[in-house]
N, CA and C atoms as an extended XYZ file, in Angstrom:
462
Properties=species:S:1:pos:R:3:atomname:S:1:resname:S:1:resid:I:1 pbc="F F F"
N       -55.787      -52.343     -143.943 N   UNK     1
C       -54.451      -51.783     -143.863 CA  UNK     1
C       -54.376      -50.708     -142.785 C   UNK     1
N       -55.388      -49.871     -142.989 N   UNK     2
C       -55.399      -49.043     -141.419 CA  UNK     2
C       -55.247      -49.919     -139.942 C   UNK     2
N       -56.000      -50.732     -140.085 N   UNK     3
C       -55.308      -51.167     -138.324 CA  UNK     3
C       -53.915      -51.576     -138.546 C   UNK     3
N       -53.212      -52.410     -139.761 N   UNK     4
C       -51.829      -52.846     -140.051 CA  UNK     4
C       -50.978      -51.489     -140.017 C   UNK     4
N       -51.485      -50.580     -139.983 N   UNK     5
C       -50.355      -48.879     -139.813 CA  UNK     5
C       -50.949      -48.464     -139.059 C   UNK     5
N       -51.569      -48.824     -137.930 N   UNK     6
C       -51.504      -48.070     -136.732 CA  UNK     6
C       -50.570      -49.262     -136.085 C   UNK     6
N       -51.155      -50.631     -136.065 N   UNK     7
C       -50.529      -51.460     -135.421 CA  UNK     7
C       -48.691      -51.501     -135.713 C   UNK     7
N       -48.283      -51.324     -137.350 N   UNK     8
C       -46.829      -51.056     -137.482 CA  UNK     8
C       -46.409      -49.618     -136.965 C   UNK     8
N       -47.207      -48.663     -136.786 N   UNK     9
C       -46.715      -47.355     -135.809 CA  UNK     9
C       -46.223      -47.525     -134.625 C   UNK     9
N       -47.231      -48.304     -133.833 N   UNK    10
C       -47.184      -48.771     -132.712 CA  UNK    10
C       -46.044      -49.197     -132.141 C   UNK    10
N       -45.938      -50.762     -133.019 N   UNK    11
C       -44.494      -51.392     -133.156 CA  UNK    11
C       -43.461      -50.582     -133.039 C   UNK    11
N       -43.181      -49.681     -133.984 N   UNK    12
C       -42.150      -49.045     -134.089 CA  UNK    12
C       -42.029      -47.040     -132.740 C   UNK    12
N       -42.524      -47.741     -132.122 N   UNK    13
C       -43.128      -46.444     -130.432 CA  UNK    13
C       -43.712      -45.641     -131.296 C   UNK    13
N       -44.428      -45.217     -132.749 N   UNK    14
C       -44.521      -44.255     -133.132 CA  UNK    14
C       -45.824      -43.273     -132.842 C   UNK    14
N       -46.593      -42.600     -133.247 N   UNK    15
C       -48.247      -42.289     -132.799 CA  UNK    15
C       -48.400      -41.002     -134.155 C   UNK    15
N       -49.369      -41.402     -135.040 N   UNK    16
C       -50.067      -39.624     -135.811 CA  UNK    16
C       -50.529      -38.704     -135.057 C   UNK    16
N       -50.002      -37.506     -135.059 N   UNK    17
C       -50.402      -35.921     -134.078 CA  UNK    17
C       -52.032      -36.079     -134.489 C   UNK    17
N       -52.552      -35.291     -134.369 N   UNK    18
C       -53.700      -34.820     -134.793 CA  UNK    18
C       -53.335      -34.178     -136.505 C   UNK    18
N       -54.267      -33.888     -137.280 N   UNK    19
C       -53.600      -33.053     -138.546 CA  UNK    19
C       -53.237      -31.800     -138.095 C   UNK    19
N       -52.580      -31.428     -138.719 N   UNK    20
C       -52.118      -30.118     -137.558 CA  UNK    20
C       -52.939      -28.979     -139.007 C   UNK    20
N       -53.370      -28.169     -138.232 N   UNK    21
C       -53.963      -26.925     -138.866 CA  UNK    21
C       -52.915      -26.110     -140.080 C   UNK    21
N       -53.502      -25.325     -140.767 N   UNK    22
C       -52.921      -24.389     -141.271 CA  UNK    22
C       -52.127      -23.263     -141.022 C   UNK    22
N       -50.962      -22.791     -140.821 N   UNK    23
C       -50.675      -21.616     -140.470 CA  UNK    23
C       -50.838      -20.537     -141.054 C   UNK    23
N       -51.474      -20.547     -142.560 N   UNK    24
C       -51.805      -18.788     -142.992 CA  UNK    24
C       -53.151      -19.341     -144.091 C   UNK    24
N       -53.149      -18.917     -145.257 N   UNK    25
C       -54.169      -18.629     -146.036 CA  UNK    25
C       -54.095      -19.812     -146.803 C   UNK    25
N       -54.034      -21.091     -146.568 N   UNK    26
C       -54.113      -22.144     -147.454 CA  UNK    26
C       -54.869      -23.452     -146.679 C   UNK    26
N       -55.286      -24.617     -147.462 N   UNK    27
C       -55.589      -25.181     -147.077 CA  UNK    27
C       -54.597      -26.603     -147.012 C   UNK    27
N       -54.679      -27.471     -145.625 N   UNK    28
C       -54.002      -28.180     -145.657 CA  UNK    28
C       -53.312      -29.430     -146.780 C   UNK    28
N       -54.643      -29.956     -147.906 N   UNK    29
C       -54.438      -30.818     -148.538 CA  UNK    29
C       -55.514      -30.360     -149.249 C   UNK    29
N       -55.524      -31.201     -150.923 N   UNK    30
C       -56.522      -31.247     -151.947 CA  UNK    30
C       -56.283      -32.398     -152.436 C   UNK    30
N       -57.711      -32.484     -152.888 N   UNK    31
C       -57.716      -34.326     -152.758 CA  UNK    31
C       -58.433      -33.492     -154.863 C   UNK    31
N       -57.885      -34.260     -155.594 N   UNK    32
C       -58.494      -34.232     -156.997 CA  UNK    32
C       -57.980      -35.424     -157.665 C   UNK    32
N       -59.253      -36.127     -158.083 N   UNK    33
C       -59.352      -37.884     -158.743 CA  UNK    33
C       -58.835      -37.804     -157.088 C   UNK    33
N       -57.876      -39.340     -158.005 N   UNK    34
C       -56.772      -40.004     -157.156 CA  UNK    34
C       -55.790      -39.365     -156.023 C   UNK    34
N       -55.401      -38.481     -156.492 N   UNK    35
C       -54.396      -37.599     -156.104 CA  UNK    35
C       -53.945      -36.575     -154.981 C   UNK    35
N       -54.080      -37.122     -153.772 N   UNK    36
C       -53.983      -35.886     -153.119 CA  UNK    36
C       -52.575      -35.755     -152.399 C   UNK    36
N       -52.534      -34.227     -152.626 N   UNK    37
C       -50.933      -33.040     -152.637 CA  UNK    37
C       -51.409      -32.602     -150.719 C   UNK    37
N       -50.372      -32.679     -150.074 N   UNK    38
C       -50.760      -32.355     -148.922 CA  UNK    38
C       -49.796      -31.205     -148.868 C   UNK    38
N       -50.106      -29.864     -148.121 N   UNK    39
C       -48.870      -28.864     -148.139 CA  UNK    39
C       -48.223      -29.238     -147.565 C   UNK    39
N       -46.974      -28.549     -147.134 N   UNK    40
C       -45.541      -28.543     -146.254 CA  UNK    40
C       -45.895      -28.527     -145.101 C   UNK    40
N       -45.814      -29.422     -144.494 N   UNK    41
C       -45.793      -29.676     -142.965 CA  UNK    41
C       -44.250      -29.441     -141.824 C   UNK    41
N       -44.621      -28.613     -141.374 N   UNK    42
C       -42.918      -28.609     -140.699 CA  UNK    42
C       -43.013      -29.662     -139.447 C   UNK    42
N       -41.365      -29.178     -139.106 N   UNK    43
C       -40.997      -30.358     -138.267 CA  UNK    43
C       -41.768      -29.992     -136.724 C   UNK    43
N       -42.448      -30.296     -136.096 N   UNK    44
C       -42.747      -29.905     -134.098 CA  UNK    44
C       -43.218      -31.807     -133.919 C   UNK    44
N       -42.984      -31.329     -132.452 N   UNK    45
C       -43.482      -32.810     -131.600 CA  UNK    45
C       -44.010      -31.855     -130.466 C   UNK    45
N       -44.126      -32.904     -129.799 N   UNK    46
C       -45.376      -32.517     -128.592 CA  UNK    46
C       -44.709      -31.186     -127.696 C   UNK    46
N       -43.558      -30.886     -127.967 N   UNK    47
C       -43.044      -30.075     -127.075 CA  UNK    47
C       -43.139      -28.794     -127.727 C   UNK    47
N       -43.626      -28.602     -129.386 N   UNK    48
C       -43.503      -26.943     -130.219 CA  UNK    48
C       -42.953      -27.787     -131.151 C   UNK    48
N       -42.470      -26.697     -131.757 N   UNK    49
C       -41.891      -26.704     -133.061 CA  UNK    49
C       -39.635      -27.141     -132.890 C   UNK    49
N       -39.747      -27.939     -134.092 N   UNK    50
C       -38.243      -28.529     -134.032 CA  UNK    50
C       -37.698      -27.526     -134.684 C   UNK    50
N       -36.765      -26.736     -134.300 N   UNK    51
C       -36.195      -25.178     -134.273 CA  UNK    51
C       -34.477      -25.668     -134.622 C   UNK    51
N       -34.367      -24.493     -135.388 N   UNK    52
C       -32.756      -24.287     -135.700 CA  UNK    52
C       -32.141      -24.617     -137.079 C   UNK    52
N       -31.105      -24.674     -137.397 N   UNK    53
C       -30.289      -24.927     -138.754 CA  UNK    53
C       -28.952      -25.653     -138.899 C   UNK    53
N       -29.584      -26.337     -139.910 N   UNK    54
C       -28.637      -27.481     -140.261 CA  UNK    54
C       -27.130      -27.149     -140.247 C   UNK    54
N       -25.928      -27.877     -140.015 N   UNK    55
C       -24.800      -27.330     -140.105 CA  UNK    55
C       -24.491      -26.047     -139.791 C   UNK    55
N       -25.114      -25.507     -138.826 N   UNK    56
C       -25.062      -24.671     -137.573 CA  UNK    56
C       -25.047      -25.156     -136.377 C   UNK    56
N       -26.421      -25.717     -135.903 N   UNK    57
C       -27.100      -25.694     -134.454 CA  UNK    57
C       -27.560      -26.922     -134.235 C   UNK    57
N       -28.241      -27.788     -135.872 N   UNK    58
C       -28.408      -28.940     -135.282 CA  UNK    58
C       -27.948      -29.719     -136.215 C   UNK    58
N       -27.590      -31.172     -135.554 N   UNK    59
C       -27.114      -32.080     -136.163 CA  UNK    59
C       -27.726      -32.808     -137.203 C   UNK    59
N       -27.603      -33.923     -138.352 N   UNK    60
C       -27.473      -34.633     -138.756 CA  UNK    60
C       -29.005      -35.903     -138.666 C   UNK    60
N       -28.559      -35.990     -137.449 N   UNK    61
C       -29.110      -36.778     -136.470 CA  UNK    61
C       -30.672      -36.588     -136.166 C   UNK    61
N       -30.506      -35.050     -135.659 N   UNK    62
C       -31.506      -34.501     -135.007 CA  UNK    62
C       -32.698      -34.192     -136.486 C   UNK    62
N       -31.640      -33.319     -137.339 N   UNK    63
C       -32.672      -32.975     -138.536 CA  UNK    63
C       -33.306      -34.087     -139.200 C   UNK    63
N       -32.926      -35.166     -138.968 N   UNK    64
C       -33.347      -36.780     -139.271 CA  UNK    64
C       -34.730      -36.790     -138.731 C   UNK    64
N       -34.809      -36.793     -137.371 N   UNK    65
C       -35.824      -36.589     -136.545 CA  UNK    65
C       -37.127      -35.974     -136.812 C   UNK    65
N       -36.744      -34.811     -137.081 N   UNK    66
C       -37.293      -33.597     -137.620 CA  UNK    66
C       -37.856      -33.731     -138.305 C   UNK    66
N       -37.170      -34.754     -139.674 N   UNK    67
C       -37.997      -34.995     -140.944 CA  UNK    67
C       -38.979      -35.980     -140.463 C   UNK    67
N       -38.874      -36.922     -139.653 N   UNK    68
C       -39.738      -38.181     -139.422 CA  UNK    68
C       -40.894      -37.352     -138.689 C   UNK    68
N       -40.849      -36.479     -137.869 N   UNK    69
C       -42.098      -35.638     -137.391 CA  UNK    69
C       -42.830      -35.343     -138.729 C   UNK    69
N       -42.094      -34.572     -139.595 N   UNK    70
C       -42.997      -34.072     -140.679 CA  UNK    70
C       -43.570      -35.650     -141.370 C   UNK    70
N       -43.135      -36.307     -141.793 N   UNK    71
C       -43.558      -37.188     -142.107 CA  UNK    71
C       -44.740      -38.175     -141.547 C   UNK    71
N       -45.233      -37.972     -139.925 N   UNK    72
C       -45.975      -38.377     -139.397 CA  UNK    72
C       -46.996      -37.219     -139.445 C   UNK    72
N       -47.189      -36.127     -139.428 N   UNK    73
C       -47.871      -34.879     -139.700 CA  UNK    73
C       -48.496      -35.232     -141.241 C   UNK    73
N       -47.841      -35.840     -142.095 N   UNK    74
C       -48.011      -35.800     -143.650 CA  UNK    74
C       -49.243      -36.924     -143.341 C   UNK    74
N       -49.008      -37.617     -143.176 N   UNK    75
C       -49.703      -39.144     -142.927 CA  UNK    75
C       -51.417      -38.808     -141.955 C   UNK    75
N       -51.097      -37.864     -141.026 N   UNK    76
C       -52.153      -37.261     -140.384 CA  UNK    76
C       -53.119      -36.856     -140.994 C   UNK    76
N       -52.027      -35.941     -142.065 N   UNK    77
C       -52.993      -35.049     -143.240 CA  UNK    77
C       -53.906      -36.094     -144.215 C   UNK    77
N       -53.154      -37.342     -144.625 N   UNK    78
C       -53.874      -38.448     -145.199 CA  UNK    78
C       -54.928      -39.172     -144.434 C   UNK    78
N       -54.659      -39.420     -143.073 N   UNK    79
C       -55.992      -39.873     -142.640 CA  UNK    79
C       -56.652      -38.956     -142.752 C   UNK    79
N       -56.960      -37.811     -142.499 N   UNK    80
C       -57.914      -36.115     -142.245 CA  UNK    80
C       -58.100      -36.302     -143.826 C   UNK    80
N       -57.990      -36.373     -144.534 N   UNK    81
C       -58.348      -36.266     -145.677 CA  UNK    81
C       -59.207      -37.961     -146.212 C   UNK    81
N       -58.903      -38.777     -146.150 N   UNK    82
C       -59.249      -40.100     -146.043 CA  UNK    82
C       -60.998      -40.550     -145.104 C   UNK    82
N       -61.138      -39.400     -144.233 N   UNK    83
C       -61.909      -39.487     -143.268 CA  UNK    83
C       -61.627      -40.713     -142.361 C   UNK    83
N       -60.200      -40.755     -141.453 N   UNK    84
C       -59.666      -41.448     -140.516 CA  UNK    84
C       -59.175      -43.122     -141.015 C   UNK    84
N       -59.576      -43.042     -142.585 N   UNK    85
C       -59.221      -44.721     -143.101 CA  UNK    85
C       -58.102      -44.656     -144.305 C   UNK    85
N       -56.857      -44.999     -143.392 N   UNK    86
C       -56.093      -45.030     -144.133 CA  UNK    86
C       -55.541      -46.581     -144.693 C   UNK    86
N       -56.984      -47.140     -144.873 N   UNK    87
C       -56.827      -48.372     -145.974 CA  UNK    87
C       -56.816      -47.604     -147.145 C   UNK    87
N       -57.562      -46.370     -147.780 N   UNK    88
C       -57.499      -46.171     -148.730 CA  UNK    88
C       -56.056      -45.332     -149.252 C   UNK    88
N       -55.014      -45.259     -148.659 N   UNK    89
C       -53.513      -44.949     -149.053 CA  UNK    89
C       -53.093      -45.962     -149.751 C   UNK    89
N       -52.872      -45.675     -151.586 N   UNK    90
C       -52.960      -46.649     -152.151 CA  UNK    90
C       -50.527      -46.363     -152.220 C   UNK    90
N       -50.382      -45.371     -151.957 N   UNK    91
C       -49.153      -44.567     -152.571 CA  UNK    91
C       -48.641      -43.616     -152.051 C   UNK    91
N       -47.609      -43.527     -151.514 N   UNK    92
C       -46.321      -42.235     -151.631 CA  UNK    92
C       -45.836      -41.903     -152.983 C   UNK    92
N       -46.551      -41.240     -153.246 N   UNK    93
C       -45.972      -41.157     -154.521 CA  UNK    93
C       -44.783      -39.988     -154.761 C   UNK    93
N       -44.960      -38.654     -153.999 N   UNK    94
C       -43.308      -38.218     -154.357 CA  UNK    94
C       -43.253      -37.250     -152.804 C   UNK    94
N       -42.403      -36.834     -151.936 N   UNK    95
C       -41.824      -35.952     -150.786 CA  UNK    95
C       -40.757      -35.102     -151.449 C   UNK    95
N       -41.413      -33.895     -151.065 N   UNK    96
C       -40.305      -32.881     -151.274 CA  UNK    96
C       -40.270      -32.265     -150.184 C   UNK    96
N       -38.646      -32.236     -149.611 N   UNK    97
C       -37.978      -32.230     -148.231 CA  UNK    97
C       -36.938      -31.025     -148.596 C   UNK    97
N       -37.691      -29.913     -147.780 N   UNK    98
C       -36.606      -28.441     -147.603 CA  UNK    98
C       -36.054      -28.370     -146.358 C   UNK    98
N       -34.728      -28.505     -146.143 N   UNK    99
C       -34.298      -28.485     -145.072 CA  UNK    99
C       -33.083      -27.053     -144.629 C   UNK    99
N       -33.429      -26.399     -143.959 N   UNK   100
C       -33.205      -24.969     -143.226 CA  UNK   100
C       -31.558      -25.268     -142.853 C   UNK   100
N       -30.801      -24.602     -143.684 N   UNK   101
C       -29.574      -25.304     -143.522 CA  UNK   101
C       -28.436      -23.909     -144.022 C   UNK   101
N       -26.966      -24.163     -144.050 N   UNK   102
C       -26.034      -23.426     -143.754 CA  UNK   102
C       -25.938      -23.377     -145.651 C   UNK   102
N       -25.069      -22.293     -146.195 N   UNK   103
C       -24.730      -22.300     -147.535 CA  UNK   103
C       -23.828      -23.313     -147.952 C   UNK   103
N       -23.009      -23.942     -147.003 N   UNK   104
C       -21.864      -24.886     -146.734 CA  UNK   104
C       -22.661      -26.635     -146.650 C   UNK   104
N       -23.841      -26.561     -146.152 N   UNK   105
C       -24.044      -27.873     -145.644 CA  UNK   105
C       -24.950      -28.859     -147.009 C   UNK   105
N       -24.343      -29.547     -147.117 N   UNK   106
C       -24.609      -30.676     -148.294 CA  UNK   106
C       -25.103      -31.899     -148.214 C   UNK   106
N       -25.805      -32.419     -146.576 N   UNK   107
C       -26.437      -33.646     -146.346 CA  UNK   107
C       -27.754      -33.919     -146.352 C   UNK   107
N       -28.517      -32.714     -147.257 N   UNK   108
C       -29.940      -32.941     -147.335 CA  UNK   108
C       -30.567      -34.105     -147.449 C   UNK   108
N       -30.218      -34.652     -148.545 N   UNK   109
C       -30.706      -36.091     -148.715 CA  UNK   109
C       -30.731      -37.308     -147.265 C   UNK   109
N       -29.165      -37.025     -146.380 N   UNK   110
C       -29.482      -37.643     -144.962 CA  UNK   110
C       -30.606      -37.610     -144.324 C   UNK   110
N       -30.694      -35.801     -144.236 N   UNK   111
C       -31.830      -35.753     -143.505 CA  UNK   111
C       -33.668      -35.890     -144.009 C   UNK   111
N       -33.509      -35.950     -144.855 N   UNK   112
C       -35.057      -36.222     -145.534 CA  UNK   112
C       -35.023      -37.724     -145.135 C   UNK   112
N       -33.878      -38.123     -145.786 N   UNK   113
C       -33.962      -39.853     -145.052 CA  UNK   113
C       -34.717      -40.246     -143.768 C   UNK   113
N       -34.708      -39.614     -142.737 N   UNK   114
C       -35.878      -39.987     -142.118 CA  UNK   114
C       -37.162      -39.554     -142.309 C   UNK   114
N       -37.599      -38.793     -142.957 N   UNK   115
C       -39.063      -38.769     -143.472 CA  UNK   115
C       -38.888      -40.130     -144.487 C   UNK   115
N       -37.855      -40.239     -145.729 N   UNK   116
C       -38.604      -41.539     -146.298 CA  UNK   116
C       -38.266      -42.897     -145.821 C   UNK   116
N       -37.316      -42.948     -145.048 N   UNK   117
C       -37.111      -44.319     -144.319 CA  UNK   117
C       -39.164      -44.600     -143.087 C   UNK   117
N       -38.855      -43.878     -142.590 N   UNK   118
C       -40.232      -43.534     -141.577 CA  UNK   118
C       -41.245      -44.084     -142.639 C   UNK   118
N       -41.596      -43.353     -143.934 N   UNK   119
C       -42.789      -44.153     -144.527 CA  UNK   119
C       -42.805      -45.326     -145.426 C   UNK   119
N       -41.633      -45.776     -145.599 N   UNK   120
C       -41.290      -47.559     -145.761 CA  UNK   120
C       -40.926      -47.886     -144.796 C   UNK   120
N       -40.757      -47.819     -143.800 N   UNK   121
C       -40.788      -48.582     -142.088 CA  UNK   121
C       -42.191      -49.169     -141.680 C   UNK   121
N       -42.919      -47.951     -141.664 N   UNK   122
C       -44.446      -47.959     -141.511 CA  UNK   122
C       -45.366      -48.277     -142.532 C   UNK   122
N       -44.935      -48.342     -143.759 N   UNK   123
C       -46.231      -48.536     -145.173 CA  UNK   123
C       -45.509      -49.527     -145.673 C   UNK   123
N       -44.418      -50.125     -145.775 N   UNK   124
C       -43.545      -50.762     -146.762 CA  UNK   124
C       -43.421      -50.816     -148.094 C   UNK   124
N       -43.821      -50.756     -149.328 N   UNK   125
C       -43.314      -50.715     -150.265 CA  UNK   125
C       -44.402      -50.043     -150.939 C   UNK   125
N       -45.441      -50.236     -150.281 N   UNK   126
C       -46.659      -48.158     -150.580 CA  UNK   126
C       -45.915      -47.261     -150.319 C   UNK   126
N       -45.429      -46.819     -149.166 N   UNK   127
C       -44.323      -45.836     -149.126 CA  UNK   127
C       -43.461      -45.597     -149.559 C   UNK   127
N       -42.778      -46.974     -150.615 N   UNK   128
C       -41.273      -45.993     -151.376 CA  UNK   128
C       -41.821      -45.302     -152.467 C   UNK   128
N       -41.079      -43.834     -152.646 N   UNK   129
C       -41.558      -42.780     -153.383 CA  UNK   129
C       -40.423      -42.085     -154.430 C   UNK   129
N       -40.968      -41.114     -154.942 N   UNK   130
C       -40.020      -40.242     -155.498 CA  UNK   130
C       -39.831      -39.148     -154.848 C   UNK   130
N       -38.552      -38.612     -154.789 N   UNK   131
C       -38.126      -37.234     -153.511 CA  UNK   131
C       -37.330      -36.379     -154.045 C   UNK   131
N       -37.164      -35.061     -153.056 N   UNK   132
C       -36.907      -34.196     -153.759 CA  UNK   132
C       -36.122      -33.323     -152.362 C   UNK   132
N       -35.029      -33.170     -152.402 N   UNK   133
C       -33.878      -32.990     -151.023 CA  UNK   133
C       -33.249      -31.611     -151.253 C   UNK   133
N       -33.925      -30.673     -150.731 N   UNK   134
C       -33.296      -29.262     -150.833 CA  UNK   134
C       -33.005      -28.152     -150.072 C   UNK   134
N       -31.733      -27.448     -150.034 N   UNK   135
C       -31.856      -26.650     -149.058 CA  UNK   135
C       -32.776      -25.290     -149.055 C   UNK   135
N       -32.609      -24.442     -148.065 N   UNK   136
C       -33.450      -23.294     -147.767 CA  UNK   136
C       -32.645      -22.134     -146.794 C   UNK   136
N       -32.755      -21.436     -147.181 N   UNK   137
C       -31.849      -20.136     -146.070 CA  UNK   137
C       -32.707      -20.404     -144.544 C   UNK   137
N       -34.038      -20.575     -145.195 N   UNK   138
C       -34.718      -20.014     -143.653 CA  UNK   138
C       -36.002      -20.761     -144.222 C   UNK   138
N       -36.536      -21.340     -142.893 N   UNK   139
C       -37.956      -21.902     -143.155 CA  UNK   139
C       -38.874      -21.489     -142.063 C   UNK   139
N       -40.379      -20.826     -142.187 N   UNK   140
C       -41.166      -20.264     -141.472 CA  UNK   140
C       -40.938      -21.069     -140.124 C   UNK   140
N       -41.197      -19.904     -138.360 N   UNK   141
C       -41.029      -20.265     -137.321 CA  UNK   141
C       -39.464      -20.565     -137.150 C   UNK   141
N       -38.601      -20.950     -137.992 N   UNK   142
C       -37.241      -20.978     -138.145 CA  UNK   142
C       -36.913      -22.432     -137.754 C   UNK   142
N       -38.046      -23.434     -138.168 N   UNK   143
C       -37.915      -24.938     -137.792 CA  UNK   143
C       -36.820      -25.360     -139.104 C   UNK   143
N       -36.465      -26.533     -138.538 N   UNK   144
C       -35.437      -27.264     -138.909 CA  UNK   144
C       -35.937      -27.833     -140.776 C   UNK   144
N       -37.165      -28.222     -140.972 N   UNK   145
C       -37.455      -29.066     -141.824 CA  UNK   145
C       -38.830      -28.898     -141.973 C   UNK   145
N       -39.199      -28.995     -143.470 N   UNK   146
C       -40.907      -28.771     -143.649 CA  UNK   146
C       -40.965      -29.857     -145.244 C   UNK   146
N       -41.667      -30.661     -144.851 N   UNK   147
C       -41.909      -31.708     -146.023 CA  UNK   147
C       -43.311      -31.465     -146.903 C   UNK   147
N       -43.451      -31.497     -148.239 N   UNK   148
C       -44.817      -32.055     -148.767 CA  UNK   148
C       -44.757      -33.262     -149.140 C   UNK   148
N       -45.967      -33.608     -149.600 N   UNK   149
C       -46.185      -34.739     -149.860 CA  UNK   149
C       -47.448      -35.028     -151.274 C   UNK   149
N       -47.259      -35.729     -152.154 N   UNK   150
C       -48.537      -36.717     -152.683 CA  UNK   150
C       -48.125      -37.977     -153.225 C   UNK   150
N       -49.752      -37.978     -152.644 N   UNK   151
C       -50.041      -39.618     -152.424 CA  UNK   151
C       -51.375      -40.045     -153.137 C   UNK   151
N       -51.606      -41.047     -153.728 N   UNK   152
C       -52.289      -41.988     -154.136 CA  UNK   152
C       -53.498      -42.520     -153.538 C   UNK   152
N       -54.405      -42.133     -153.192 N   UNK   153
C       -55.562      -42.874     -152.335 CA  UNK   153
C       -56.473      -43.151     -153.440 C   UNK   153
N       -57.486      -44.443     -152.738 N   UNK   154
C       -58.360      -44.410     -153.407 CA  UNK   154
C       -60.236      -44.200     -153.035 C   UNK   154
C-alpha cells in the first residue's frame, strides 16, 4: 500500500513534506498498541507558513488548501512514525480541524473538507474518518488552520 500512496499522491501532483518538527515542548506523535495520536500540525507549504483568518483575509478556498497541507504534514507524521512504511496505516480514524477564523464565520466544516477529502482521495476508504470542525480566535504563528489526527496502524 505504500508504493499505492505514494503512487496515488503522485497522481493527484501531490508530495509528503518531510515530518515537520516540533515547535515547543511536545512530541510530534505517540504511537500506544494500535493507536497513534499525531499532534496539531498547522497549515505551511514550501513557501512558510499559510497565514491569516478565515472570513477576514482568507477565503474559503484558500483555507481548504491550508487544511490539505496539514493533512499531508499528518500523513508525514505517520510515515515518521511507521519508520517510512506506510503499508502499515491500517485507519483515519478521527481529524480534529481548528480553523483561525472571524466570530461571524460559520464554514468550518468547508474548510477541514480539504484535509478529509485529501485523505479519501489519497487512502480511499482507510481514510474516511470521524471529525471534528472548530473555530479558534487565533492559532500559533497566526496560520490559517492546524489539524490532529489518529490513526490506526499496525
Amino acid at each position: 500500500m505504500s508504493n499505492a500512496i505514494e503512487t496515488r499522491l503522485a497522481e493527484l501532483g501531490l508530495t509528503l513534506p518531510d515530518a515537520p518538527a516540533p515547535a515547543a515542548n511536545y512530541v510530534p506523535y505517540v504511537l500506544t498498541g494500535n493507536t497513534l495520536y499525531v499532534s496539531g500540525q498547522i497549515s505551511q507549504g514550501p513557501e512558510g507558513f499559510i497565514t491569516g483568518k478565515l472570513g477576514a483575509d482568507v477565503s474559503v478556498e484558500d483555507g481548504a488548501k491550508a487544511a490539505q497541507s496539514c493533512a499531508l504534514s499528518l500523513l508525514a507524521q505517520v510515515r515518521a512514525a511507521c519508520d517510512g512504511d506506510l503499508t502499515r496505516l491500517k485507519r483515519v480514524v478521527k481529524l480534529v480541524g481548528f480553523v483561525n477564523s472571524t466570530a461571524d464565520f460559520t464554514d468550518q466544516p468547508k474548510v477541514i473538507n480539504g484535509a478529509s477529502d485529501t485523505m479519501v482521495e489519497v487512502l480511499g476508504d482507510v481514510g474516511r474518518h470521524a471529525r471534528s470542525a472548530v473555530s479558534a480566535a487565533s492559532l500559533p504563528f497566526n496560520v490559517a488552520v492546524e489539524i490532529e489526527g489518529i490513526f490506526e496502524i499496525a
